[in-house]
N, CA, C and O atoms as CSV, one atom per row, in Angstrom:
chain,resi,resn,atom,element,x,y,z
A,1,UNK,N,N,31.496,-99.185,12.263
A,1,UNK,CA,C,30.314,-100.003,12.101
A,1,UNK,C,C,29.619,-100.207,13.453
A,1,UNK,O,O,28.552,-100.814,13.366
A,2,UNK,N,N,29.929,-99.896,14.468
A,2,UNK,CA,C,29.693,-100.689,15.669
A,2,UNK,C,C,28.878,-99.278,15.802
A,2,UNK,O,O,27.648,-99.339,15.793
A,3,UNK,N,N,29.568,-97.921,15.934
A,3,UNK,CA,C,28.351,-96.733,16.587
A,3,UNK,C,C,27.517,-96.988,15.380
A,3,UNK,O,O,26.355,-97.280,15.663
A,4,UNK,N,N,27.738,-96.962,14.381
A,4,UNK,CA,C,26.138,-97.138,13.237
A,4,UNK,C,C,25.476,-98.549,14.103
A,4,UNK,O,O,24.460,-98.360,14.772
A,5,UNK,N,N,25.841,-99.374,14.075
A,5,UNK,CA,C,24.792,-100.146,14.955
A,5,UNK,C,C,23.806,-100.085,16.203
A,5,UNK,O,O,22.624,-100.310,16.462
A,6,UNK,N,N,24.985,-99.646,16.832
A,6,UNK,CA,C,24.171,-99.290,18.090
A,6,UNK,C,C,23.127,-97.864,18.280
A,6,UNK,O,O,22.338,-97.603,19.188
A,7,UNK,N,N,23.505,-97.035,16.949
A,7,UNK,CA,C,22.266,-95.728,16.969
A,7,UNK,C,C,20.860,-96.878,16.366
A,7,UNK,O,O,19.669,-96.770,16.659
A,8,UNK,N,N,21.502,-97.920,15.476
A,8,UNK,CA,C,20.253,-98.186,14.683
A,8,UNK,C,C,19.354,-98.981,15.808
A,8,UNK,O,O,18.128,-98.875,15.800
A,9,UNK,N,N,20.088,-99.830,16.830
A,9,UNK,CA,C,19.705,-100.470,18.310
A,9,UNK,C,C,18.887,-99.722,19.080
A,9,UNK,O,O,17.838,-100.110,19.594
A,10,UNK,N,N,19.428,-98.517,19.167
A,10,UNK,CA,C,18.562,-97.898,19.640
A,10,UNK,C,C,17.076,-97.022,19.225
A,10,UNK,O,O,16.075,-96.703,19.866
A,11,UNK,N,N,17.456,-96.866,18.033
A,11,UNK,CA,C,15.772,-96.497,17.406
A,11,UNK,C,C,15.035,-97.740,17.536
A,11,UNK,O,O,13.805,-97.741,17.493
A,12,UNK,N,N,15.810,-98.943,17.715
A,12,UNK,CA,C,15.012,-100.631,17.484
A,12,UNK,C,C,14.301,-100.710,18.450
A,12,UNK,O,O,13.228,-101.194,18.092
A,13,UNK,N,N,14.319,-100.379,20.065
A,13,UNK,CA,C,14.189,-100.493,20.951
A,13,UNK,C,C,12.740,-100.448,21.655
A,13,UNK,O,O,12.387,-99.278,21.805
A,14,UNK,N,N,11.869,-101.312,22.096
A,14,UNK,CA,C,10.267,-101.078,22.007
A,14,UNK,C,C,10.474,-100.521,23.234
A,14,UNK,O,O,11.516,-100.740,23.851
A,15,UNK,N,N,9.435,-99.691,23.744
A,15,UNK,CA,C,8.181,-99.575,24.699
A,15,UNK,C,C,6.879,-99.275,24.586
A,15,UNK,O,O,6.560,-99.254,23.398
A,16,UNK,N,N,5.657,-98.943,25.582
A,16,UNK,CA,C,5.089,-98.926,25.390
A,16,UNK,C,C,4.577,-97.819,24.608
A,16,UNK,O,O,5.205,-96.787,24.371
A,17,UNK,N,N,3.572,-98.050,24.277
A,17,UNK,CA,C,3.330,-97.206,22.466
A,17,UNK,C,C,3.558,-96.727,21.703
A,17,UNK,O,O,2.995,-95.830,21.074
A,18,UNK,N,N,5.198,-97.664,21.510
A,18,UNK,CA,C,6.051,-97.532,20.441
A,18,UNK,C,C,5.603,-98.601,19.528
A,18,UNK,O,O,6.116,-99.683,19.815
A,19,UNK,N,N,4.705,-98.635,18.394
A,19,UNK,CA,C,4.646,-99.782,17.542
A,19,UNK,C,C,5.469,-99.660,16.479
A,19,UNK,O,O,5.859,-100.696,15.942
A,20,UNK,N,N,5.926,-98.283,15.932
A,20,UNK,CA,C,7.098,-98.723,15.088
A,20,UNK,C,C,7.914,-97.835,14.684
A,20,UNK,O,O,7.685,-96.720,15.153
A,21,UNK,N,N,8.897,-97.918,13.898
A,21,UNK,CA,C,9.964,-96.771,13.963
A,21,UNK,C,C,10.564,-96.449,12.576
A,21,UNK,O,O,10.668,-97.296,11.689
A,22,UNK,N,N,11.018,-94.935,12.439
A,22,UNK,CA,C,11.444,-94.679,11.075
A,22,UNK,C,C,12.816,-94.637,11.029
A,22,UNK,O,O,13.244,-94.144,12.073
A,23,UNK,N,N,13.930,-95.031,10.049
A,23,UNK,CA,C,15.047,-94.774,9.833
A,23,UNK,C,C,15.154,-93.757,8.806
A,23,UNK,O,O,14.262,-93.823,7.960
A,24,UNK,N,N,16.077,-92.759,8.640
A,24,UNK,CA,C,15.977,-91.394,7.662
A,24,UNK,C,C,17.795,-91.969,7.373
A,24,UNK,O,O,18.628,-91.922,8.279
A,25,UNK,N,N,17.978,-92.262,6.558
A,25,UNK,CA,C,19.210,-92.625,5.909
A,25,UNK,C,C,19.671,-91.405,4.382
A,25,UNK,O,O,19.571,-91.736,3.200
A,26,UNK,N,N,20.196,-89.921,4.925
A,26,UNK,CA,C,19.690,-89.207,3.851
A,26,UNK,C,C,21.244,-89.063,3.359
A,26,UNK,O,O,21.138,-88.313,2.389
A,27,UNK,N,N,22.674,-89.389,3.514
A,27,UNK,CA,C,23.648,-89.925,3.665
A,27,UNK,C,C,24.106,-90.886,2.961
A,27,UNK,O,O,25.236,-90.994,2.485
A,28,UNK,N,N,22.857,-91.893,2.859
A,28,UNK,CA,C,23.546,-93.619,2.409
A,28,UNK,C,C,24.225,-94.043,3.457
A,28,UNK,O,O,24.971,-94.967,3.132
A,29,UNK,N,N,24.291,-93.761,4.598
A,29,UNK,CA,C,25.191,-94.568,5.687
A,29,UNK,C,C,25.378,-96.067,5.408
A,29,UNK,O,O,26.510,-96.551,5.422
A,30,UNK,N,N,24.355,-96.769,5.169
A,30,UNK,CA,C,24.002,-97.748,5.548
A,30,UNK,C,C,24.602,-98.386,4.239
A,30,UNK,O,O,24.598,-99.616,4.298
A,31,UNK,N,N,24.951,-98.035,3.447
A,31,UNK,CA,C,26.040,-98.591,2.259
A,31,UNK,C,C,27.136,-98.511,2.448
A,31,UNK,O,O,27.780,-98.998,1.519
A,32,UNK,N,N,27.879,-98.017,3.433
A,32,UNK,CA,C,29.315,-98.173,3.984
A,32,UNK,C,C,29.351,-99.374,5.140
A,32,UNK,O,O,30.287,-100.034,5.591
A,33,UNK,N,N,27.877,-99.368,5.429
A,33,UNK,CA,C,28.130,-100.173,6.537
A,33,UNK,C,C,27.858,-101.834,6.441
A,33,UNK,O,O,27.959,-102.546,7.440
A,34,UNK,N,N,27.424,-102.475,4.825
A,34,UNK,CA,C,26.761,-103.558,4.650
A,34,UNK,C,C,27.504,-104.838,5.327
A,34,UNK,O,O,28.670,-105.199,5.160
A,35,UNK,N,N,26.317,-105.519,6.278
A,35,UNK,CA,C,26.628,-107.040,6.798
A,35,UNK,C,C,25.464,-107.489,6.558
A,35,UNK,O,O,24.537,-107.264,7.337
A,36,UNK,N,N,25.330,-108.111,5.582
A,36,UNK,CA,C,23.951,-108.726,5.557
A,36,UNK,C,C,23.966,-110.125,7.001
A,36,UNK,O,O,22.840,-110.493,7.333
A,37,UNK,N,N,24.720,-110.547,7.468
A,37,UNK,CA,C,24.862,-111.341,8.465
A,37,UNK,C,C,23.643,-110.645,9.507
A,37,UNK,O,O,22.645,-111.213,9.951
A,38,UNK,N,N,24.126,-109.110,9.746
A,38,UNK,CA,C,23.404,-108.358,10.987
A,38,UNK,C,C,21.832,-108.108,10.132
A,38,UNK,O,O,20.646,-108.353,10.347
A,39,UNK,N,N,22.563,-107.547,9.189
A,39,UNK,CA,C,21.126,-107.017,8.658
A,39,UNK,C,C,19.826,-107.877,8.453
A,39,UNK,O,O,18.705,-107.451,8.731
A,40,UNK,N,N,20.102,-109.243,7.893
A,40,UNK,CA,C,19.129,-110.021,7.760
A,40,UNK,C,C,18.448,-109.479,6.696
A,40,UNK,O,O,18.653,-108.317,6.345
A,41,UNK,N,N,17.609,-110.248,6.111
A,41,UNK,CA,C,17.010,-110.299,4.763
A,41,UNK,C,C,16.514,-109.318,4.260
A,41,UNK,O,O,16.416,-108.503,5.178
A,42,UNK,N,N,16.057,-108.799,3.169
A,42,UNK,CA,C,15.477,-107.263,3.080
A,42,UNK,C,C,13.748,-107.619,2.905
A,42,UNK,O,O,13.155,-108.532,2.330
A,43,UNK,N,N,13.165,-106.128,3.892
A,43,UNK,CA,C,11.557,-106.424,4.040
A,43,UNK,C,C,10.738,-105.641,2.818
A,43,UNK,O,O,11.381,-104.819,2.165
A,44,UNK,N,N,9.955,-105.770,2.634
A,44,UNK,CA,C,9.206,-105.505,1.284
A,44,UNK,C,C,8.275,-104.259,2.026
A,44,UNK,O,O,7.434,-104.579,2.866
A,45,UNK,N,N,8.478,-102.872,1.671
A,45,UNK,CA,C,8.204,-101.784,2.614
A,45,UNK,C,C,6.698,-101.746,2.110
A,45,UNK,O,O,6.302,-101.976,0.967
A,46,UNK,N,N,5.836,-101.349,3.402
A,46,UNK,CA,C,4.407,-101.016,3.520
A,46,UNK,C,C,4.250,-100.213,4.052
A,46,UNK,O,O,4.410,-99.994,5.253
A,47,UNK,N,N,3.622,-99.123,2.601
A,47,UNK,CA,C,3.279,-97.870,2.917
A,47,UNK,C,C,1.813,-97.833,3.213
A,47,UNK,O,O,0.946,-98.396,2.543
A,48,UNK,N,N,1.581,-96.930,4.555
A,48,UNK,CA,C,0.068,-97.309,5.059
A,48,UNK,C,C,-0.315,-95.592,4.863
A,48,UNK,O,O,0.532,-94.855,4.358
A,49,UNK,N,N,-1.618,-95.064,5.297
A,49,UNK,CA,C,-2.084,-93.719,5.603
A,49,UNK,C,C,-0.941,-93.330,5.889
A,49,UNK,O,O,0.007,-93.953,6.366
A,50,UNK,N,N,-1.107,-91.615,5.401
A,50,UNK,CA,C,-0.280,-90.968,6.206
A,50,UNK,C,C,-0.835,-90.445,7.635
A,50,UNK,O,O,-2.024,-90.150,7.523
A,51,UNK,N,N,-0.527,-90.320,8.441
A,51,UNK,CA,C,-1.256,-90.004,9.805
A,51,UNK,C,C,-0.886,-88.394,9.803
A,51,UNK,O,O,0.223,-87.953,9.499
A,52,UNK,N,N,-2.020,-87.604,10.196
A,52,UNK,CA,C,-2.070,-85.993,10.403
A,52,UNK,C,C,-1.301,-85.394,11.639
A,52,UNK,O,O,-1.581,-85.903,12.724
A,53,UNK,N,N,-0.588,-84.620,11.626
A,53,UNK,CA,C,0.270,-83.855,12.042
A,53,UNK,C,C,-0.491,-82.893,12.782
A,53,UNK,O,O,-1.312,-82.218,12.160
A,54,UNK,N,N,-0.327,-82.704,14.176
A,54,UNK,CA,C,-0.826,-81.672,15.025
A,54,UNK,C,C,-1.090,-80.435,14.503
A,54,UNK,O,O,-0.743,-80.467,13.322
A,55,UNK,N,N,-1.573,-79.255,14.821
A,55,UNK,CA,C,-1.661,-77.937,14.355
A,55,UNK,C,C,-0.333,-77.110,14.498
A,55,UNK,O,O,-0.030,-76.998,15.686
A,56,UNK,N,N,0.463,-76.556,13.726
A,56,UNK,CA,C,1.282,-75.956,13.278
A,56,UNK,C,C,1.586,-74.446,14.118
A,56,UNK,O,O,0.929,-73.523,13.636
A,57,UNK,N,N,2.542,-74.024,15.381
A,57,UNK,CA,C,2.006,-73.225,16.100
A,57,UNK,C,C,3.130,-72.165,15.406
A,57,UNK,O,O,4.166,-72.698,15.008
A,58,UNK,N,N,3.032,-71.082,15.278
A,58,UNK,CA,C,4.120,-70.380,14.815
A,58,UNK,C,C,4.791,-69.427,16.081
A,58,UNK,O,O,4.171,-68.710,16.867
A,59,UNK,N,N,6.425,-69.692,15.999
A,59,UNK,CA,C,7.155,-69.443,17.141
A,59,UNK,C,C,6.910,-67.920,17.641
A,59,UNK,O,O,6.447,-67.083,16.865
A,60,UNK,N,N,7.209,-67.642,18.836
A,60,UNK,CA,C,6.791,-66.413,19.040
A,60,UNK,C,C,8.028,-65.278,18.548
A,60,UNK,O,O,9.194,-65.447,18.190
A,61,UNK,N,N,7.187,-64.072,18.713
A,61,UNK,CA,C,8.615,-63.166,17.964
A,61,UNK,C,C,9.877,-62.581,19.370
A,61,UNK,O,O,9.777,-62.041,20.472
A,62,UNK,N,N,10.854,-63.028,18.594
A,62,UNK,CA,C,12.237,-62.364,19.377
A,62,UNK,C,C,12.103,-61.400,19.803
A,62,UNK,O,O,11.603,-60.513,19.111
A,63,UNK,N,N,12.616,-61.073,21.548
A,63,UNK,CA,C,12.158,-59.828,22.151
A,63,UNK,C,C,13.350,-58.514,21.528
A,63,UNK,O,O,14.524,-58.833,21.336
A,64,UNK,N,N,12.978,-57.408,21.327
A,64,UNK,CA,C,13.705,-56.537,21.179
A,64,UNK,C,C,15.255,-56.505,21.505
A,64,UNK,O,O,15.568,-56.477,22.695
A,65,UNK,N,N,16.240,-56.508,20.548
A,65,UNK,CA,C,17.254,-56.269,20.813
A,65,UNK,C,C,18.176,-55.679,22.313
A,65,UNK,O,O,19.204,-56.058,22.875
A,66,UNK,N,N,17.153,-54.544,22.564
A,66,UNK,CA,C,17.064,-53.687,24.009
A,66,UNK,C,C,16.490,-53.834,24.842
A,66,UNK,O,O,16.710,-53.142,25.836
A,67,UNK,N,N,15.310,-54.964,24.846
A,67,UNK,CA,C,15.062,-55.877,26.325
A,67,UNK,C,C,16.103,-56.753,26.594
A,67,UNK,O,O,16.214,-57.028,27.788
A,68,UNK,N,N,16.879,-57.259,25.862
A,68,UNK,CA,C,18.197,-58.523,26.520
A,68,UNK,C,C,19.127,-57.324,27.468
A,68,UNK,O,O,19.455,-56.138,27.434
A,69,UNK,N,N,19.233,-58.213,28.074
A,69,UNK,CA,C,20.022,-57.966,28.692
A,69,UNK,C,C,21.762,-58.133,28.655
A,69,UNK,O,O,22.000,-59.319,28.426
A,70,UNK,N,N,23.100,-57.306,28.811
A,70,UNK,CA,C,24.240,-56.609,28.305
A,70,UNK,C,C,24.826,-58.321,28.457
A,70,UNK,O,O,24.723,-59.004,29.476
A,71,UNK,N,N,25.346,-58.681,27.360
A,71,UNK,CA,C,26.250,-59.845,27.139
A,71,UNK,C,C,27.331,-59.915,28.265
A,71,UNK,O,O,27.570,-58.772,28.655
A,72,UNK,N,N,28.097,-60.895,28.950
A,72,UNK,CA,C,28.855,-60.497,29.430
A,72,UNK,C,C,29.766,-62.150,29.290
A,72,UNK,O,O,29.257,-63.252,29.088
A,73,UNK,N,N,31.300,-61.794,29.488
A,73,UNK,CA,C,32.025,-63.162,29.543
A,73,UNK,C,C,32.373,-63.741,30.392
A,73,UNK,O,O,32.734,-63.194,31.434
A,74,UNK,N,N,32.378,-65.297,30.179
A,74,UNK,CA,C,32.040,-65.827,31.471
A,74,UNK,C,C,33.954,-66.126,31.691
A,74,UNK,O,O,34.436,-66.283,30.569
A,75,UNK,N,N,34.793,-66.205,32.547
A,75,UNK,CA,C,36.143,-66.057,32.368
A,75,UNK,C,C,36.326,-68.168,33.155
A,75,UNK,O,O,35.739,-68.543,34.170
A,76,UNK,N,N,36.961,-68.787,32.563
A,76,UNK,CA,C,37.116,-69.785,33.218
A,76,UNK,C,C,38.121,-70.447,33.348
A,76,UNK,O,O,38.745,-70.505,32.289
A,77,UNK,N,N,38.822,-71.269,34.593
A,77,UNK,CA,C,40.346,-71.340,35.342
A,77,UNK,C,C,39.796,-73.079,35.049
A,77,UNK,O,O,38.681,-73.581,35.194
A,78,UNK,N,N,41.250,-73.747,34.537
A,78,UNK,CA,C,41.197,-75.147,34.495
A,78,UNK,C,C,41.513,-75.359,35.853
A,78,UNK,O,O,41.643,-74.394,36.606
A,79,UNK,N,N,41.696,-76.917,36.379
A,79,UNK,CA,C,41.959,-77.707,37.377
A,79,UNK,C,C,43.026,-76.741,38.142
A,79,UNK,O,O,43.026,-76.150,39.221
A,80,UNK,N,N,44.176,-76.907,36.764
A,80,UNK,CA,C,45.408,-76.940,36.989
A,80,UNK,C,C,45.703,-75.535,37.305
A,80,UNK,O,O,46.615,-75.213,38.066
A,81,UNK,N,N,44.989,-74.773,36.762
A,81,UNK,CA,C,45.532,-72.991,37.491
A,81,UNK,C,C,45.367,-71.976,35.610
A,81,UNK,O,O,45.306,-70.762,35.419
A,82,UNK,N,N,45.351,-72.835,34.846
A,82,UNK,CA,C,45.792,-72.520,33.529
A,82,UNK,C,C,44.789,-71.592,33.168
A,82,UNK,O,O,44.037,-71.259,34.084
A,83,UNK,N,N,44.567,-71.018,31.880
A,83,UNK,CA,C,43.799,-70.238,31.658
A,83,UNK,C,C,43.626,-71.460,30.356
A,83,UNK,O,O,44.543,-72.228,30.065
A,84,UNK,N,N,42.082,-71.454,29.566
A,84,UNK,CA,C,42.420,-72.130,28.225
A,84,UNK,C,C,42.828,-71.075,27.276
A,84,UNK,O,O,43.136,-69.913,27.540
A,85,UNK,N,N,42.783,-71.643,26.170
A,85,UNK,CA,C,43.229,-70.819,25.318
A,85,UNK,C,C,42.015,-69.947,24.330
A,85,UNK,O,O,41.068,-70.531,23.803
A,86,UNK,N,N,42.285,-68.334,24.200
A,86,UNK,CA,C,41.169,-68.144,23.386
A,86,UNK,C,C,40.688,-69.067,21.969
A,86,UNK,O,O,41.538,-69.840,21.528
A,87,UNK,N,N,39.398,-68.996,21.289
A,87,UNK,CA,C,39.168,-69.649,20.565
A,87,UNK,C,C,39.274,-68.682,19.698
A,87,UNK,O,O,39.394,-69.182,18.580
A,88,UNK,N,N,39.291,-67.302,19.654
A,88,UNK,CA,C,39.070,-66.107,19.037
A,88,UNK,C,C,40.714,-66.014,17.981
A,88,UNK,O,O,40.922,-65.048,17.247
């Protein structure tokens, strides 16, 4: 309960021309987590305009397989001298 709080603390959090904020609860989190103590009373939601969305840029295309350049592995030594262990 405490990290669900403190993510929700932090979307809470003003600055400047932050007037307000969305929660996306697509999960139900927030039904495992009920304190109405924290939560405080429930608000009666106001749906306003939808506001328009910038222009839509479409990503550029992936360079050729044969412009990258040859993969290579990176080999890495712990503190201690150890090798880790493959993940493979």
């Amino acid at each position: 309960m405490i990290e669900f709080k403190q993510v929700i603390g932090r979307g809470t959090r003003l600055y400047e021309g932050k007037a307000y904020f969305t929660i996306y609860d697509f999960v139900k989190a927030h039904a495992h987590f009920s304190d109405p103590e924290w939560d405080g009373d429930p608000v009666e939601e106001e749906i306003g305009p939808m506001r328009p969305m910038g222009p839509i840029r479409p990503m550029p295309p992936a360079p050729p397989s044969d412009a990258l350049p040859p993969r290579t592995k990176a080999k890495v030594r712990l503190a201690d001298g150890k090798e880790p262990r493959s993940s493979t």
